[in-house]
C-alpha positions as CSV (number, residue, x, y, z in Angstrom):
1,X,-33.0,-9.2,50.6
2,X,-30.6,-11.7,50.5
3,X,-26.8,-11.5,52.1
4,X,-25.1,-11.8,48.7
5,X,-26.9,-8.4,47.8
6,X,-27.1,-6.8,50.7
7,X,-22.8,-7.0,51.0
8,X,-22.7,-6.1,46.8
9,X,-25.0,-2.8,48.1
10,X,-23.1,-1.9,51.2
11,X,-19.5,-2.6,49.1
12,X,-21.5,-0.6,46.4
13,X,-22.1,2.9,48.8
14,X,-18.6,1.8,50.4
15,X,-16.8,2.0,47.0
16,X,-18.7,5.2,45.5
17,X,-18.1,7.1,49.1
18,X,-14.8,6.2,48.3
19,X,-14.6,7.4,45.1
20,X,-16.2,10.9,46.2
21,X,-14.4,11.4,48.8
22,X,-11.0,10.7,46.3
23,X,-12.3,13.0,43.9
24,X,-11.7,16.0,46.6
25,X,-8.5,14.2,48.6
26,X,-5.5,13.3,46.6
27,X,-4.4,11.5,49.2
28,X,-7.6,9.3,48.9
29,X,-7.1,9.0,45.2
30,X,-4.2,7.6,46.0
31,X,-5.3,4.7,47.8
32,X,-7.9,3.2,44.7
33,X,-6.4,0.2,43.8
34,X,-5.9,-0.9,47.2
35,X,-8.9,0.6,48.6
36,X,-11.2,-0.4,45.9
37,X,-9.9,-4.3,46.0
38,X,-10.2,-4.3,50.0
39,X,-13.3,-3.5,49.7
40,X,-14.5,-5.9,47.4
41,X,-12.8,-8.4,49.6
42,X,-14.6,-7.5,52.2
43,X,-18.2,-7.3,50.0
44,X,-17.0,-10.7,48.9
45,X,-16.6,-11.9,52.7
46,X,-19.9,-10.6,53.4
47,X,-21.7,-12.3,50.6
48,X,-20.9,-15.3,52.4
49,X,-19.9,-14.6,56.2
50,X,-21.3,-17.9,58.0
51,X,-23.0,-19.2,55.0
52,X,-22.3,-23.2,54.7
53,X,-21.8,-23.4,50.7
54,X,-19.1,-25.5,48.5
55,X,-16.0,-24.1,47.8
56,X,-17.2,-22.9,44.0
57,X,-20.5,-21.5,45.3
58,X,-18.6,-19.4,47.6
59,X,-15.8,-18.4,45.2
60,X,-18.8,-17.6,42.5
61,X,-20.6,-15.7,44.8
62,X,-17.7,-13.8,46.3
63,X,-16.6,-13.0,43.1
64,X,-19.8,-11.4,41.9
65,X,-20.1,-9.2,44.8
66,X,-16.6,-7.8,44.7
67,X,-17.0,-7.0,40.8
68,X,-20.3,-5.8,41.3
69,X,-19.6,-2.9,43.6
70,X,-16.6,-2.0,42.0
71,X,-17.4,-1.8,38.8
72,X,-19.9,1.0,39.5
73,X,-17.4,2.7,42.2
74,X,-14.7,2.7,39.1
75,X,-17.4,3.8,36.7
76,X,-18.6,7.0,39.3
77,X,-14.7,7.6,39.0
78,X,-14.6,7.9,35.5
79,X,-17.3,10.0,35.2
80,X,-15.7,12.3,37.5
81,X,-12.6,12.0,35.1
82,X,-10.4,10.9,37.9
83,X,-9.5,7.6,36.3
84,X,-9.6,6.4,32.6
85,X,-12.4,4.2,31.2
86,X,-9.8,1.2,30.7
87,X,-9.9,0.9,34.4
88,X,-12.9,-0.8,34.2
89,X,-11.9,-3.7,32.6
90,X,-8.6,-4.4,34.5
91,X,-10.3,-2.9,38.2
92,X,-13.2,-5.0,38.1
93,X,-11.3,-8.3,36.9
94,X,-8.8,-7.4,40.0
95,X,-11.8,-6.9,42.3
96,X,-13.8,-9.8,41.2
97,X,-10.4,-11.4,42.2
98,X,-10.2,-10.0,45.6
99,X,-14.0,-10.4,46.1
100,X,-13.4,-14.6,45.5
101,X,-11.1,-14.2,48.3
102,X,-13.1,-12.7,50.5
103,X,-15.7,-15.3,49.4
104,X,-14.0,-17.8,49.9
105,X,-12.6,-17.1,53.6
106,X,-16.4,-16.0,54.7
107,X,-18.0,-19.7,53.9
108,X,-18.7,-21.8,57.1
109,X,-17.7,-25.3,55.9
């Protein structure tokens, strides 16, 4: 398995434990957006902690792995109705954001 998957699966379980455990905590629920675009960041870092790659690999890369996970963390949240479908869109865009970040830090250069 490679190391961008294997950060898009851990931010994946990361995201939808997240989820779950907001869906019984308001004060969880609370902390989504900031939450859910940390740890894409960090699924983005992972994808390519020590990896040498070019500043648009990395950002590419880091990018798919934050959207990745949260777009299935946001869809388990709207399937438990705790957020509305149009959160999708505008969560994973923010996450794929955060994920690029994280990307990009995580290269070796």
């Amino acid at each position: 398995m490679n190391q961008t998957l294997r950060a898009t699966l851990i931010g994946t379980i990361a995201q939808i434990a997240m989820v779950v455990a907001g869906h019984y905590s308001p004060a969880v629920a609370q902390l989504f957006a900031i939450g859910g675009m940390g740890l894409s960041a960090l699924a983005g870092w992972g994808a390519l902690r020590g990896r040498s790659a070019s500043l648009g690999s990395a950002a590419g890369n880091g990018a798919l792995a934050g959207a990745a996970c949260a777009v299935i963390g946001i869809g388990v949240s709207v399937v438990l109705g705790d957020v509305p479908a149009s959160l999708l869109a505008v969560g994973t865009a923010g996450s794929a954001l955060t994920g690029l970040i994280g990307g990009v830090i995580g290269r070796r250069r």
